[in-house]
N, C-alpha and C positions, 0 to 999 in steps of 0.2 A: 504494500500500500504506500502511494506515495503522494506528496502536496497536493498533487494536483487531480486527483481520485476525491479529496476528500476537503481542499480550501472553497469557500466563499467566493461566487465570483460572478458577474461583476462587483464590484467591488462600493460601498459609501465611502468617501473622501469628503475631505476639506482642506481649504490651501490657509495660510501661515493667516490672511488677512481675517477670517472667520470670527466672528466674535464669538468667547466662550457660551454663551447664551444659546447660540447656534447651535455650537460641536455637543453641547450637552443634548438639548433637544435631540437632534438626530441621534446622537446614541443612545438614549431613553428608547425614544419611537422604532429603532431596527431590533432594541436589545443587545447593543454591542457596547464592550466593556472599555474598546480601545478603536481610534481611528487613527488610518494613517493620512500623512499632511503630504499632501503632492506641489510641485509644483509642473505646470504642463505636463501631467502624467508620470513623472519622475515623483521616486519618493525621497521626501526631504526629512522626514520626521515623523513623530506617533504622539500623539495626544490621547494620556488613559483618564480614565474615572479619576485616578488619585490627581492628576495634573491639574483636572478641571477645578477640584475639589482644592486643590493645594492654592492655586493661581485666586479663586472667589473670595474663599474662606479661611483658610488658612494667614494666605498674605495681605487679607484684608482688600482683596482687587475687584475691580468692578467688570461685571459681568457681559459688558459691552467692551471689555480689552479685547484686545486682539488673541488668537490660540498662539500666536509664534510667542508670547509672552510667559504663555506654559508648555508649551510642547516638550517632548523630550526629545533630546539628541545626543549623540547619533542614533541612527536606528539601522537594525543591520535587518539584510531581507535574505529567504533560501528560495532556490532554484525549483519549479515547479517535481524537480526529479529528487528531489532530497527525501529519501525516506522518513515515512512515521514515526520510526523510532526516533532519527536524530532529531526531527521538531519537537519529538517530547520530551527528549534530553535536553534541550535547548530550553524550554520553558521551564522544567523544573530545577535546574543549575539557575538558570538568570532570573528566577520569578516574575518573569511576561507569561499573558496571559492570550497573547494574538503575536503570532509572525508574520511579516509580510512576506509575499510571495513573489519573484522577481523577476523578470524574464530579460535580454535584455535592456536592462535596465527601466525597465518599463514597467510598473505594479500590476499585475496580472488576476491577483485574490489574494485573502489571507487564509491564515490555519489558527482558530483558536483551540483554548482548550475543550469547550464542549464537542468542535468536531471533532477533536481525539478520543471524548467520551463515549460520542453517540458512535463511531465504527467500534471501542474497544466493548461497548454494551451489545453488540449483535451478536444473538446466539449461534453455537456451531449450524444450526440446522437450517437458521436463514442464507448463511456465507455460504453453506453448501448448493443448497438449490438457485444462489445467484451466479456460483462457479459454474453450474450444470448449464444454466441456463444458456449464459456465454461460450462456453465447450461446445455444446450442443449447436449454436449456431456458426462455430467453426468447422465441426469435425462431423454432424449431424447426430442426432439421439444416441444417446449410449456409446459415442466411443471411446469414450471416457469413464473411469470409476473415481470417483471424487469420495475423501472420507476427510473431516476435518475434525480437527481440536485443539481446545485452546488458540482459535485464529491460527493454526498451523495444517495448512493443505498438502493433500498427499494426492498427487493424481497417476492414474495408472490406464496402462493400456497396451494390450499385444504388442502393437506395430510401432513399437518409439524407436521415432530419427531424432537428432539433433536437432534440426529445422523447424520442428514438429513441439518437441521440448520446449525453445527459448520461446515460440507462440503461445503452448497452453500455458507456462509457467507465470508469463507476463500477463496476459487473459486474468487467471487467475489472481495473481499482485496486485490488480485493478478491482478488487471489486474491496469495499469498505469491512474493514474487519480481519483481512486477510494477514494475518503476521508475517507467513512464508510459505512459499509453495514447492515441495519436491515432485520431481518427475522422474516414477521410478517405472522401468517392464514391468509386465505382470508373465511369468513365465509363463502359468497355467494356460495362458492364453483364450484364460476367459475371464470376464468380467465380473 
């Protein structure tokens, strides 16, 4: 599973001029804890709950400043290819709560922590039948035996090429919840 299986996208922004009044509104009304601060599409910074919070009330600032007054900087963004695990590493080392998602250089989505929640809360039984699903419209019904657990896919099948592998493998890694996916023969050569 990787960024871009499971970020936010398109994406709510705000640019540095916004008044804090604003960026709070808009993150009330989406549900969002953290926005990032673009400028022409480029991201320049991340304005969170605490900035807003810190910038009104805290420093005693009025709620028509500007966000470039609280934003945080720098802000660092991963690569829509950046595996699940390292955004979640990345959040719980740095305590952010949203990553931006990067392309070049261009902000693409982000990844917060509920979307790391809601693919880690899917059950094996869901991720299997969304692996099936996918499989099955590569390879057609059943060429596939999919058994999951713990987000750890096992796919199997008589006739495995290498070719064949790196497609169901990646197939698979795409779909939300998926930790890792092996592709092993099934010698019996049944299913």
């Amino acid at each position: 599973m990787r960024a871009h299986d499971i970020m936010t996208s398109p994406v709510i922004t705000v640019t540095a001029d916004v008044p804090i009044r604003e960026a709070a509104a808009l993150a009330v009304c989406h549900g969002f804890t953290a926005l990032p601060v673009v400028d022409g599409g480029r991201l320049v910074a991340i304005v969170t709950e605490a900035d807003l919070l810190r910038g009104r009330f805290v420093a005693d600032g009025s709620a028509d400043a500007p966000v470039r007054e609280v934003m945080s900087t720098p802000v660092y963004g991963m690569d829509p290819d950046a595996p699940a695990a390292l955004l979640a590493r990345a959040m719980v080392e740095h305590g952010v709560r949203c990553v931006p998602i990067v392309e070049d250089a261009r902000l693409v989505g982000v990844v917060t922590r509920r979307d790391l929640v809601r693919a880690l809360a899917r059950t094996d039984d869901a991720i299997a039948a969304d692996v099936r699903e996918r499989l099955d419209a590569y390879g057609g019904p059943g060429s596939w035996s999919v058994s999951v657990h713990d987000g750890r896919v096992v796919l199997r099948s008589p006739f495995v090429d290498e070719r064949s592998s790196r497609v169901v493998a990646a197939l698979a890694e795409a779909v939300p919840g998926v930790m890792t996916a092996l592709v092993t023969p099934n010698p019996e050569g049944s299913l």
